[in-house]
C-alpha positions as CSV (number, residue, x, y, z in Angstrom):
1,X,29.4,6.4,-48.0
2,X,26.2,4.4,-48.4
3,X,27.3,1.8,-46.4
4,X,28.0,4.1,-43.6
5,X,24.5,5.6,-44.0
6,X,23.0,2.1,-43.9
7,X,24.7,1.2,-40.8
8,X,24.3,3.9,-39.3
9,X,20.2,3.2,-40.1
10,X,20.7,-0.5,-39.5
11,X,22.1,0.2,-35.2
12,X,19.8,3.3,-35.2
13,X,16.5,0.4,-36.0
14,X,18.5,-2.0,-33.0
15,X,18.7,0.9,-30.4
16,X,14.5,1.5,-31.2
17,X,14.0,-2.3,-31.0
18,X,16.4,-2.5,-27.4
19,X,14.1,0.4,-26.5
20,X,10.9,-0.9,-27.5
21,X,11.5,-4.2,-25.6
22,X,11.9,-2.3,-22.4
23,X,8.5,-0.6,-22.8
24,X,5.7,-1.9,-20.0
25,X,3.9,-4.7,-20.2
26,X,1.8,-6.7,-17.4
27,X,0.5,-10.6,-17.6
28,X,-3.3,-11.3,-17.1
29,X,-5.0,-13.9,-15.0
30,X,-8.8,-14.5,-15.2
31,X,-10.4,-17.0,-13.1
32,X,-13.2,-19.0,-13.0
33,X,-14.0,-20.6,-9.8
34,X,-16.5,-23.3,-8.0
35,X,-16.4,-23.4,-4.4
36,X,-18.3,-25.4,-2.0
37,X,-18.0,-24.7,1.7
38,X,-18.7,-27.2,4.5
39,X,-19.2,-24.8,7.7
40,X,-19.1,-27.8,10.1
41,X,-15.7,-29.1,9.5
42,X,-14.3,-25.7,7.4
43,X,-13.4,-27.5,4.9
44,X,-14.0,-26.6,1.2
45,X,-13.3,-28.0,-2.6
46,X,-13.3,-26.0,-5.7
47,X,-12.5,-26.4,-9.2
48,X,-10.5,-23.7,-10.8
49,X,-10.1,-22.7,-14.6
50,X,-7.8,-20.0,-15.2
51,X,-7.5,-17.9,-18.7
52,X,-3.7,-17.0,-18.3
53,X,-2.1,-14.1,-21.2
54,X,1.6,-13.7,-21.3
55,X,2.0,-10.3,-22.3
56,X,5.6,-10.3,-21.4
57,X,8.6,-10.1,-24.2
58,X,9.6,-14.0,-22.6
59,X,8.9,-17.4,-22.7
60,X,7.6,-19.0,-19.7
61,X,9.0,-23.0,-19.2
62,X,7.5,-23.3,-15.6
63,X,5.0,-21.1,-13.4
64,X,4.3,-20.8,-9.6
65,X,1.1,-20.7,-7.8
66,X,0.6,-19.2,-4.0
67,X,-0.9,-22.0,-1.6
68,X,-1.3,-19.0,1.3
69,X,-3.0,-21.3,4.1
70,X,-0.1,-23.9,4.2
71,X,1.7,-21.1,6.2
72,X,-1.1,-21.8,8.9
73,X,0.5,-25.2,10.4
74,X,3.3,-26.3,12.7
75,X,6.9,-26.0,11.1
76,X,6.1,-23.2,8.2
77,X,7.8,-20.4,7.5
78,X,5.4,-18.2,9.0
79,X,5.6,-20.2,12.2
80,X,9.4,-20.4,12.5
81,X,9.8,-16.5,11.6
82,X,7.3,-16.2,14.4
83,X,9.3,-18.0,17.2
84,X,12.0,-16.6,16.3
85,X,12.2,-13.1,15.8
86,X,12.9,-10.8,18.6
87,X,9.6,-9.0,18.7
88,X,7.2,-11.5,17.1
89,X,3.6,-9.7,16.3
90,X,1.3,-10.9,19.1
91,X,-1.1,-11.7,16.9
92,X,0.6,-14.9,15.7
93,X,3.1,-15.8,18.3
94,X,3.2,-19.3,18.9
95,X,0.0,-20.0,18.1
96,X,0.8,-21.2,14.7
97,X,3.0,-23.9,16.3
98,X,-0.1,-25.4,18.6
99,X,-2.6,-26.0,16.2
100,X,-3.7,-29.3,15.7
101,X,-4.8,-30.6,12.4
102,X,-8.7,-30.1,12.9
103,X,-7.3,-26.0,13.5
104,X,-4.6,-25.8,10.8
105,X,-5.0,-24.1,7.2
106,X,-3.9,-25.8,4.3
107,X,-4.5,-25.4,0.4
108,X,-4.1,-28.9,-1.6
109,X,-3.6,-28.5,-5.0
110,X,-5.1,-32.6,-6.9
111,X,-5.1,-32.0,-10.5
112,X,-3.6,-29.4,-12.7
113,X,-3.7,-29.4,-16.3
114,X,-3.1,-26.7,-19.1
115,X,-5.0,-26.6,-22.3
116,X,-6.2,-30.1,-21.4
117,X,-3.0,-31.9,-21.0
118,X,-1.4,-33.2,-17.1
119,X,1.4,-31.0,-15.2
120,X,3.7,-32.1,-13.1
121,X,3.9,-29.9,-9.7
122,X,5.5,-30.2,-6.5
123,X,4.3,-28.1,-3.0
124,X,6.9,-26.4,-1.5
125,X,5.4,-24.7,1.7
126,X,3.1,-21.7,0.6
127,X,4.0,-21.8,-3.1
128,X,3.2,-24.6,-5.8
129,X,6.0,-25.5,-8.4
130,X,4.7,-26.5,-11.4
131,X,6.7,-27.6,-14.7
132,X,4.9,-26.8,-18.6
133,X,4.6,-29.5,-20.4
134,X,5.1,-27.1,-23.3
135,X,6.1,-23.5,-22.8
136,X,4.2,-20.1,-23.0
137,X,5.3,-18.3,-25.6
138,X,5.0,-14.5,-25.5
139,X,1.7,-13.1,-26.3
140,X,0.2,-16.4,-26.0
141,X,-3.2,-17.1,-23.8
142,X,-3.4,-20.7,-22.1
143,X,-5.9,-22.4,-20.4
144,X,-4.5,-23.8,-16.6
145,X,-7.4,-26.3,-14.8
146,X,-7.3,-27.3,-11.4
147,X,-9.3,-29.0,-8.4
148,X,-8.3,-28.0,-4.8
149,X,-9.1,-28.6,-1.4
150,X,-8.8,-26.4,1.5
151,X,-8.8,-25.7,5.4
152,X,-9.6,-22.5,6.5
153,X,-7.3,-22.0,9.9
154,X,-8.6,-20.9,13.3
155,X,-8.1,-17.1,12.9
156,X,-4.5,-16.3,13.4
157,X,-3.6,-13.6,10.7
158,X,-5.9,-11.9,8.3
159,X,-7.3,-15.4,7.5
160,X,-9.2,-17.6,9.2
161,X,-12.1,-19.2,11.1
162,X,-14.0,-17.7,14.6
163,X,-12.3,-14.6,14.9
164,X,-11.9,-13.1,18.6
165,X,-15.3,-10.9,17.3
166,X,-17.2,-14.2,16.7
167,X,-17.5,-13.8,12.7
168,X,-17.6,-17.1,11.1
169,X,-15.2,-16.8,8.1
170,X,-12.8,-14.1,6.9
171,X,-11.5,-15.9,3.2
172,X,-9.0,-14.1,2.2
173,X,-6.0,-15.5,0.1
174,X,-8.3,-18.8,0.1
175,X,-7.5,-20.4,-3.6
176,X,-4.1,-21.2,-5.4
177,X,-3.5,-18.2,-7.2
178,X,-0.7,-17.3,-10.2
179,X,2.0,-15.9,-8.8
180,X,3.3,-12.6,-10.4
181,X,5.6,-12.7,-13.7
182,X,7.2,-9.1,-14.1
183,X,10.4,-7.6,-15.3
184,X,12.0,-8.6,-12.8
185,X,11.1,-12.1,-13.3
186,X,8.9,-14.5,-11.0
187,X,7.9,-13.1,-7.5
188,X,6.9,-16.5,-6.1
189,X,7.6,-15.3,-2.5
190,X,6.5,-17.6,0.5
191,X,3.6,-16.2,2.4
192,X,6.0,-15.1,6.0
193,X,3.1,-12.8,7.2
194,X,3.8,-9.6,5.3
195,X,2.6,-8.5,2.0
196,X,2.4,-9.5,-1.7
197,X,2.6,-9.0,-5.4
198,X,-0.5,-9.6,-7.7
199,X,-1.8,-10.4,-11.1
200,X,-4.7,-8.0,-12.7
201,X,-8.0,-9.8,-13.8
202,X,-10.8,-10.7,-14.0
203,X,-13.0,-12.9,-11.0
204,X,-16.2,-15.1,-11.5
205,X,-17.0,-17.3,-8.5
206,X,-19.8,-18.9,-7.2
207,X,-19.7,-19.9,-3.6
208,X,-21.7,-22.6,-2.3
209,X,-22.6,-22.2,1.3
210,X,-24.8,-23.1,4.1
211,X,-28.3,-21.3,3.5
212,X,-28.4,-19.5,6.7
213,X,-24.3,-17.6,6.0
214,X,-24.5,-14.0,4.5
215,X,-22.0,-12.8,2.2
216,X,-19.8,-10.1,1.6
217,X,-17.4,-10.5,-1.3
218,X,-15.1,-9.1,-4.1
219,X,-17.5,-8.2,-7.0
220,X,-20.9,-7.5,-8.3
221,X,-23.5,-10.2,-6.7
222,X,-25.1,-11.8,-10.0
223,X,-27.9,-13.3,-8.4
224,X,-29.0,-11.0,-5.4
225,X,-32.9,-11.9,-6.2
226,X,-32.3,-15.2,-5.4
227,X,-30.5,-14.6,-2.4
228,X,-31.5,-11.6,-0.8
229,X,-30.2,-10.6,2.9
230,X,-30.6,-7.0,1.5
231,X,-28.8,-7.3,-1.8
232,X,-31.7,-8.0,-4.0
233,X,-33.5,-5.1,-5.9
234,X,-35.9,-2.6,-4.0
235,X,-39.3,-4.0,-4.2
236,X,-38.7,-7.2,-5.7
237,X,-39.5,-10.7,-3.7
238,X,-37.1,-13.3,-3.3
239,X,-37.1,-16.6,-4.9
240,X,-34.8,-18.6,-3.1
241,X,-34.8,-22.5,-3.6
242,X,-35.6,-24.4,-1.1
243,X,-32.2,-26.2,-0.3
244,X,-30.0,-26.7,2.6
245,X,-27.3,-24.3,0.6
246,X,-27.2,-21.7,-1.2
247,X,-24.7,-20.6,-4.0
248,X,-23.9,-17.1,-4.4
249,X,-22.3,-15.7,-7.5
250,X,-20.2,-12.6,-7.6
251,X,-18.4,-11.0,-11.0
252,X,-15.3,-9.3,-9.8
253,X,-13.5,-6.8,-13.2
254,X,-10.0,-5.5,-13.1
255,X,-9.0,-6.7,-9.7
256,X,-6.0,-8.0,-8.3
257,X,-7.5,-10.6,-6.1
258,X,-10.8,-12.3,-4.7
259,X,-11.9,-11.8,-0.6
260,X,-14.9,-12.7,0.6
261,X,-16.3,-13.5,4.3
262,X,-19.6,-15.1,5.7
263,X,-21.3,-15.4,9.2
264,X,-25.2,-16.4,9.9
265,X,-25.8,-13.4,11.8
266,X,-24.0,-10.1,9.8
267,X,-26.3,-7.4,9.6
268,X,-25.9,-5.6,5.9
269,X,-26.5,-2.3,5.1
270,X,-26.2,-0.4,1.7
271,X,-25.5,3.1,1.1
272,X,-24.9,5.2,-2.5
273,X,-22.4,7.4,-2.2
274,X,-22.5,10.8,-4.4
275,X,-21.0,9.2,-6.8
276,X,-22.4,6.3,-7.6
277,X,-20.3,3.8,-5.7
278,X,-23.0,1.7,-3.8
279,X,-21.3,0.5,-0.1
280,X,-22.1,-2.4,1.9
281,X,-21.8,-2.9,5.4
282,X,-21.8,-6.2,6.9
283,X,-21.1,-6.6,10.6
284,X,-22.0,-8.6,13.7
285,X,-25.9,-8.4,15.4
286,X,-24.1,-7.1,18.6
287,X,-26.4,-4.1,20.0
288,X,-22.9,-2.6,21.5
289,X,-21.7,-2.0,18.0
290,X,-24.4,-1.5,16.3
291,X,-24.6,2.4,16.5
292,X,-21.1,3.0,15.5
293,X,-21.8,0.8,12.7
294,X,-24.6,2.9,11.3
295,X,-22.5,6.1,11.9
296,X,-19.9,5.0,10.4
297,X,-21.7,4.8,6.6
298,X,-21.8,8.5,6.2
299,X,-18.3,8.7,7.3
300,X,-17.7,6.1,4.7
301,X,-19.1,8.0,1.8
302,X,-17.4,11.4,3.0
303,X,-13.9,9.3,3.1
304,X,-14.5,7.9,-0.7
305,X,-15.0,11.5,-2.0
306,X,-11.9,13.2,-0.6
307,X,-9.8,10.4,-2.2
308,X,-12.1,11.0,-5.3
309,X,-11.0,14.2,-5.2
310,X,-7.4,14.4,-4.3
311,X,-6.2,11.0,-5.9
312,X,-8.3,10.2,-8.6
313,X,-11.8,8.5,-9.1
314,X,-12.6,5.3,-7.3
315,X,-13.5,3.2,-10.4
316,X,-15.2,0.3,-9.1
317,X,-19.1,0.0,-8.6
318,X,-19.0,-0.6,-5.2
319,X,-16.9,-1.2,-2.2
320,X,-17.6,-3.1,1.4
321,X,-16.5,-2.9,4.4
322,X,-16.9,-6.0,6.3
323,X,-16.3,-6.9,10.2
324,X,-13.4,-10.0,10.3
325,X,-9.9,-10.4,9.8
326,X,-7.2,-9.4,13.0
327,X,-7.4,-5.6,12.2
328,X,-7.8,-4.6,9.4
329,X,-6.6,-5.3,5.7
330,X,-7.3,-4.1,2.2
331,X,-9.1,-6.5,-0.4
332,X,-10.0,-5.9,-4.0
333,X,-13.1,-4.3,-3.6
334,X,-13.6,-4.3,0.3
335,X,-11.7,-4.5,3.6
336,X,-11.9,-6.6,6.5
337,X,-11.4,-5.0,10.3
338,X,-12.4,-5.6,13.7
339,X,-15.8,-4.0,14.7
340,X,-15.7,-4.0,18.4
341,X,-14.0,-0.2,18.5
342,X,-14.8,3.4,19.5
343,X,-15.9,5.1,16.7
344,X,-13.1,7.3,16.1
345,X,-11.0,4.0,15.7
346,X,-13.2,2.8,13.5
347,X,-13.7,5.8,10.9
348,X,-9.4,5.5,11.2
349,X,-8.9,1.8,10.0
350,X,-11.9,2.4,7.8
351,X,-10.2,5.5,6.0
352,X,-6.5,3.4,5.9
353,X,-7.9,0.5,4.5
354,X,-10.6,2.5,2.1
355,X,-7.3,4.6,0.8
356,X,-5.6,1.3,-0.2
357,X,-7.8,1.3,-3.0
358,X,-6.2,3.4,-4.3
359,X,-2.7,3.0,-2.9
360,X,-2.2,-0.8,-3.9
361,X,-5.4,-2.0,-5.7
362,X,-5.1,0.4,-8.2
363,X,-1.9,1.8,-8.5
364,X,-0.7,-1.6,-7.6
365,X,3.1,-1.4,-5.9
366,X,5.0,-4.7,-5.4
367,X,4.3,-4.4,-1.8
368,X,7.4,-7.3,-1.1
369,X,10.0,-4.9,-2.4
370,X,8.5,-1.2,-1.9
371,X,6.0,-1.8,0.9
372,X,6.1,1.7,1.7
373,X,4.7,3.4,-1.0
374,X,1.5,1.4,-0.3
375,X,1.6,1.6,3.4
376,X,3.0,4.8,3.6
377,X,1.1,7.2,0.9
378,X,-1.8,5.3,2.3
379,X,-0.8,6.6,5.7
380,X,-0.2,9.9,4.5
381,X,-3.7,10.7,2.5
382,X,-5.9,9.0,5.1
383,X,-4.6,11.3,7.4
384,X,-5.3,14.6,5.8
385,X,-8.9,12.7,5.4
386,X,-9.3,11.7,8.8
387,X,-8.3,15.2,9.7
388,X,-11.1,16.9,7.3
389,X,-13.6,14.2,7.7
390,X,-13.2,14.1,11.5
391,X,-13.0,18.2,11.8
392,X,-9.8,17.6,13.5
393,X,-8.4,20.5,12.9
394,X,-4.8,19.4,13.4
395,X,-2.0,21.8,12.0
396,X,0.3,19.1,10.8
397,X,-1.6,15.3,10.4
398,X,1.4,13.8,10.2
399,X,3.1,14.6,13.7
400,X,2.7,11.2,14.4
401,X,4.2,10.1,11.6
402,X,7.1,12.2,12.4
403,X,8.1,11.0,15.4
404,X,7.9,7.3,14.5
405,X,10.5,8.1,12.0
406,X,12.6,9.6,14.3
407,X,12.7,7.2,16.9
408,X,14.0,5.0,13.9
409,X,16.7,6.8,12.8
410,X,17.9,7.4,15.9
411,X,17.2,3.8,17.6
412,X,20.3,1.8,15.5
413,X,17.8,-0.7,14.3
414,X,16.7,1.2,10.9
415,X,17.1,-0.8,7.3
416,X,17.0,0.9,4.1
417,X,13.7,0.9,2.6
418,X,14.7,-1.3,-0.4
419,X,14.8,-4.2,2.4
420,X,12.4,-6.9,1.3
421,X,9.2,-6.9,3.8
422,X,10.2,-10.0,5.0
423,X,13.7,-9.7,5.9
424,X,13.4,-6.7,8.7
425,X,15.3,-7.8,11.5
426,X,12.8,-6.2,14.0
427,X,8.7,-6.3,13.8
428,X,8.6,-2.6,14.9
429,X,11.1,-1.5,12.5
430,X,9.5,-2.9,9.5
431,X,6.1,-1.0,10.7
432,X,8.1,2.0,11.4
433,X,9.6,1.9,8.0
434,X,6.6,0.9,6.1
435,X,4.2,3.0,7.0
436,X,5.5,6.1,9.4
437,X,8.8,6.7,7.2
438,X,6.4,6.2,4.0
439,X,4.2,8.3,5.0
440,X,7.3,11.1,5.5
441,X,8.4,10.8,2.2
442,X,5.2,12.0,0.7
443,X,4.8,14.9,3.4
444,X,8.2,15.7,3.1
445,X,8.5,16.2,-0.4
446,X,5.7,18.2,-0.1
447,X,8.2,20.6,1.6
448,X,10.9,19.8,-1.2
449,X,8.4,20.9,-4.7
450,X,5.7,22.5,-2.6
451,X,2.2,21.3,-1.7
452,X,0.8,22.3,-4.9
453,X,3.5,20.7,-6.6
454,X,2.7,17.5,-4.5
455,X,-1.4,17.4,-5.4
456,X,-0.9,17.6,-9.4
457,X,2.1,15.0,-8.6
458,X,-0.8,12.3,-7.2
459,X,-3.2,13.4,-9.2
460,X,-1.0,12.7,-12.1
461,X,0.3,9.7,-10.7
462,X,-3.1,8.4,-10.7
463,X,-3.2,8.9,-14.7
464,X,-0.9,7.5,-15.2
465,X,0.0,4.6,-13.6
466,X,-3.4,3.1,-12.6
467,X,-4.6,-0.6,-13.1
468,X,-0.7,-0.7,-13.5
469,X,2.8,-2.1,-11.3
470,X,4.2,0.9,-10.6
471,X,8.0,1.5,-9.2
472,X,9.3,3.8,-6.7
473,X,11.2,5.6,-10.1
474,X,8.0,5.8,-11.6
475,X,6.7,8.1,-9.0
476,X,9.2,9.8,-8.6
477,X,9.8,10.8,-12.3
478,X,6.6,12.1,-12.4
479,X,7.3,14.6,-9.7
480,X,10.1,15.4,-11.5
481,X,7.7,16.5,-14.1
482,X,5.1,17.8,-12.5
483,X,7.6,20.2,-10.8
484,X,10.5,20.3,-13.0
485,X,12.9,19.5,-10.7
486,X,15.6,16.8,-10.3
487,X,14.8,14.4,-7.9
488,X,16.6,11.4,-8.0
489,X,18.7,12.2,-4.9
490,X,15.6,12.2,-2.5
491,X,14.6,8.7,-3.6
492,X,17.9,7.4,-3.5
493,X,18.8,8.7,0.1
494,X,15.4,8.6,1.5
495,X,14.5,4.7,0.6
496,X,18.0,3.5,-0.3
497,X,20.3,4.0,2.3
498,X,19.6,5.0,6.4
499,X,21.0,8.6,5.9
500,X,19.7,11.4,8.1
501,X,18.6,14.9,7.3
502,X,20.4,16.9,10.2
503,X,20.7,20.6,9.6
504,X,22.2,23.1,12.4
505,X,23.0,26.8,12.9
506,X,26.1,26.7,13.5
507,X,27.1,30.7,14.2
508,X,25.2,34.1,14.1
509,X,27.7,36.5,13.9
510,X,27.6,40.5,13.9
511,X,29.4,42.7,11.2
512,X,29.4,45.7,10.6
513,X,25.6,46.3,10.8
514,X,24.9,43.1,9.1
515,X,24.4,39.8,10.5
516,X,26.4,36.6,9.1
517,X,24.4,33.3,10.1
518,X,26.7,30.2,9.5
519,X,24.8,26.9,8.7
520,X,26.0,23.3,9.4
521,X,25.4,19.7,7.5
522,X,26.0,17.3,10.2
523,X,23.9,14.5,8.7
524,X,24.5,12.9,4.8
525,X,21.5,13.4,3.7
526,X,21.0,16.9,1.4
527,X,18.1,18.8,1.7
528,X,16.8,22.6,0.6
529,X,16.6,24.4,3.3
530,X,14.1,26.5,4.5
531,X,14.7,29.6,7.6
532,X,12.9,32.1,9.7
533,X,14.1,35.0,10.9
534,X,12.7,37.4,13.6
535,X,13.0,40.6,14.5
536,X,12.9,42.5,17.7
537,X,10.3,45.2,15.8
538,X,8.1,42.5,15.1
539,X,8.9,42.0,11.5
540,X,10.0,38.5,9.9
541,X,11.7,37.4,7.0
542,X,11.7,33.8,5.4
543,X,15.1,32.5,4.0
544,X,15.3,30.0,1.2
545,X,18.7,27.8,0.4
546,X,18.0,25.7,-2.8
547,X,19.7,22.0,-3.0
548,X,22.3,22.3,-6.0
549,X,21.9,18.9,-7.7
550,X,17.8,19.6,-7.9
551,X,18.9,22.8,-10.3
552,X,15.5,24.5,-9.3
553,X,14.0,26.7,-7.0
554,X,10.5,26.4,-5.1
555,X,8.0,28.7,-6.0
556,X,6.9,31.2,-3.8
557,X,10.1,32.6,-2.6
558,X,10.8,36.4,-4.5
559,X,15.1,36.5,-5.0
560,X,15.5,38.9,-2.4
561,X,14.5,35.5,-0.1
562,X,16.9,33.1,-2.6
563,X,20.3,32.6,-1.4
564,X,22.8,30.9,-3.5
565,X,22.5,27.1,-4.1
566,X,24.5,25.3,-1.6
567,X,26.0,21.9,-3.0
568,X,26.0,19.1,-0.9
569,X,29.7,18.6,-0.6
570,X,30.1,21.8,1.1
571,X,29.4,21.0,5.0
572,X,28.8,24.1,5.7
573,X,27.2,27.3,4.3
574,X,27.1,31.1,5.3
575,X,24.6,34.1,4.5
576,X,24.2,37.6,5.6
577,X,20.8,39.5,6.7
578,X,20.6,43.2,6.5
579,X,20.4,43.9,10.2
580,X,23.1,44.1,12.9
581,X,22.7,41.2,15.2
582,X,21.3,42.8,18.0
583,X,17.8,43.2,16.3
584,X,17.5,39.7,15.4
585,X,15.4,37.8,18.1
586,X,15.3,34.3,16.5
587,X,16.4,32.5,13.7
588,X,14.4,28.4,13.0
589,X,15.3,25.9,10.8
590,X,12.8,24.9,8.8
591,X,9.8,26.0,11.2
592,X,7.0,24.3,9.5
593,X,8.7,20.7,10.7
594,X,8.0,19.0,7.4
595,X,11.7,18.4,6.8
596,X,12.3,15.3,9.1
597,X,15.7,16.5,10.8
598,X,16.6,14.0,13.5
599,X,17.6,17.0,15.5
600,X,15.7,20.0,15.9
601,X,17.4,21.2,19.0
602,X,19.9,22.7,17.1
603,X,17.8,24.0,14.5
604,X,17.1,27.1,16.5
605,X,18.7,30.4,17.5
606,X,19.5,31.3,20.3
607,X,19.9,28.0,21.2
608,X,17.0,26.4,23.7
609,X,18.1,26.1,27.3
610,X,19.0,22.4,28.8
């Protein structure tokens, strides 16, 4: 008997420990960075110490670094996947492929040494292989040292020198930087063109540049009396050393990477948002831009308090947003786009790439493997600002975003959303996926638990999973929280296979002096589903069908409006209304059109003439 008890207490201390080991963790990279910049040649050195924890349950034997500008010369990944891809982004091309070496990119890698003693490393491409001379134990901090040299590339993606809006340098995924180490193991993923995975830490670099080259950059400027160009105090005088270069030092806490970008003749201005979060401003002296520029501040602040208020506080000090770059694309801390726009344009890519602070620098997806909760929840709240900010006035923000995703589903090129970002057969069906069909899944569930439902789910999901790697599960549980239903069928047919939500009335039939309306599930995918029905008097009546497997109900439908569930083997479904036939005048499918049926001609009764 006692030896039963203690057994028993002995696998129920295993199952605790199997549990435990499970629990989240994340590794921790802080650098330390000295960087000197020659702006005739665009080369640069820099000497790298980084303070590296492994908080995971594992020991580490070897660790990866991402080299991002090798992918900027003839013969890399990048350039092949250009050439030969059926719709190549016309941003890249073939330029890649006719760069001569004066123009290419390249990050070199000379010494590299971990708590003082010599690695051994090998560059493959955009990632360096390097093999511990003595392993990382878990919950051990290590100290890596490194001296580099780098190219920065004539501006061909996100990166780069000259852009086509004449700014001198957009340095962005400039240094050789720790690859991520999560449960899932190393994400050392060559740098194609698409997106990445990131370590959280802690940035202090000093930048040493031609005197004349203004700065914007990841962090808190740490010596802005010195250097002035607008950052200094109010009031106080410069003392800047007379050299031929000056070296600018910026603090950078909690971030996930390090951007920064310099020209000679950026304008910078500074505003203080109502909260406290001071924005910069830094764009070319080019009088044709220059209004839009200065309207676009306010616009700026108004965009940072709605996601203040319907995600979750920015928690930064400040935030820039800096002309360079081939569009525009989120940094910790700032973003880089193209300044020569109309001014609706530019208040759009401002309010996608400001939302990304949230939506990947804070609640910090593996954009590789679920690019579409970054690009797509970041398409879906920057619409709803755009359309308060902008008095748009739009009745559904996400029409757009609808249509996208139908021409998808219904083009025979769609991939599940589990595809890596990489590995999309087609350009356009990646972009479609990522952001349009991301963006859906938000709005749409929406429609599934209700709007209200969806707010507190953000808002929660902001509590709980920022400075964190969250997973598409993640979110998704705590939806299933917030509204108590089960969800676990809408992430799995939504992002993991191609199924498509197509609902149809299939009869409307008199008896008696009732009418019976049959219902038909041509596609696989199962939804709740929502009806209107008019009358010839005027009157209406809303219909609700709840999904089985969620085993819940939306609010705000009484159960004189609640049918029976219908399960999702069933492929079709039947209900009767309380009036003969002849007084009803139409019957819709889902008439708000947040349910994304590939099909809406058939959603409606009588049915629309061809």
């Amino acid at each position: 008997m006692k030896k039963g008890i203690l057994t028993l207490a002995f696998l129920s201390c295993l199952a605790v420990t199997a549990q435990n080991s499970t629990s989240y963790w994340q590794q921790e990279a802080n650098y330390k960075m000295d960087v000197d910049m020659n702006v005739d040649n665009f080369q640069y050195t820099g000497e790298q110490d980084l303070e590296y924890t492994n908080n995971s349950p594992d020991t580490l034997k070897r660790v990866f670094y991402h080299l991002f500008y090798n992918a900027f010369q003839p013969g890399s990944e990048m350039d092949i996947r250009s050439r030969t891809i059926a719709d190549p982004d016309p941003r890249v091309g073939a330029r890649i492929a006719n760069l001569t070496p004066a123009q290419q990119g390249y990050l070199r890698v000379n010494t590299l040494t971990m708590n003082g003693k010599s690695l051994q490393f090998e560059e493959v491409g955009t990632v360096l292989e390097v093999e511990l001379a003595e392993p990382i134990l878990p919950g051990e901090t290590v100290i890596f040292s490194l001296k580099f040299a780098g190219q920065v590339p004539e501006q061909i993606r996100r990166a780069g020198r000259n852009s086509s809006e004449g700014v001198a340098l957009s340095m962005v995924q400039w240094f050789p930087k720790m690859a991520e180490y999560d449960f899932e193991g190393w994400h050392a993923d060559p740098y194609i063109g698409r997106e990445w995975h990131g370590v959280w830490g802690d940035y202090d670099v000093k930048i040493n540049i031609d005197k004349d080259y203004i700065l914007g950059a990841s962090g808190i400027l740490q010596n802005a009396n010195e250097i002035g160009y607008g950052y200094q105090d109010e009031g106080v005088k410069v003392k800047r050393k007379k050299a031929d270069k000056l070296t600018w030092h910026f603090v950078a806490e909690d971030v996930l990477d390090f951007a920064w970008a310099a020209d000679p003749e950026y304008i910078h201005d500074k505003r203080t948002a109502a909260d406290g979060t001071v924005l910069h401003f830094l764009y070319k002296n080019k009088p044709e831009i220059k209004e839009n520029w200065k309207n676009l501040q306010s616009k700026t602040e108004e965009l940072l308090l709605y996601f203040n208020e319907h995600i979750g506080p920015y928690p930064w000090p400040q935030y820039s947003v800096i002309q360079g770059g081939d569009g525009g694309m989120e940094y910790a801390m700032l973003t880089l786009i193209t300044g020569e726009r109309n001014f609706g344009s530019l208040v759009g890519v401002t309010a996608h790439e400001l939302a990304h602070a949230w939506f990947q620098h804070l609640l910090a997806t593996n954009e590789s493997k679920h690019e579409w909760m970054d690009e797509g929840f970041t398409s879906y709240i920057s619409d709803l600002a755009m359309n308060e900010v902008m008095d748009q006035n739009q009745e559904n923000p996400f029409e757009g975003s609808y249509r996208s995703y139908t021409r998808l589903a219904t083009s025979g090129a769609e991939q599940p959303q589990t595809t890596h970002a990489d590995r999309y057969t087609y350009n356009a069906a990646y972009g479609a996926t990522a952001y349009s069909k991301g963006s859906v899944f938000l709005s749409q569930l929406g429609y599934v638990i209700g709007k209200e439902n969806l707010q507190k789910t953000l808002k929660r999901y902001y509590d709980e999973w920022k400075f964190k790697h969250p997973t598409p599960n993640d979110f998704i549980r705590v939806a299933e929280k917030v509204s108590g239903a089960e969800l676990d069928w809408y992430l799995t047919d939504w992002t993991r296979t191609t199924n498509v939500i197509d609902y149809a009335i299939q009869a409307v039939e008199e008896e008696g002096d009732q009418t019976r309306v049959v219902l038909i599930r041509n596609g696989e995918m199962p939804m709740p589903v929502e009806l209107q029905v008019n009358y010839n008097d005027g009157t209406s009546e809303e219909i609700y069908i709840p999904l089985q497997m969620m085993r819940w109900e939306k609010p705000g439908f009484d159960e004189n409006q609640t049918q029976e569930d219908w399960a999702w083997a069933y492929p079709t479904y039947s209900f009767m209304l309380n009036k003969p036939k002849s007084e009803v005048s139409s019957i819709e499918i889902d008439s708000s059109q947040m349910m994304a049926d590939v099909n809406r001609k058939n959603n409606v009764y009588p049915k629309p003439q061809q």
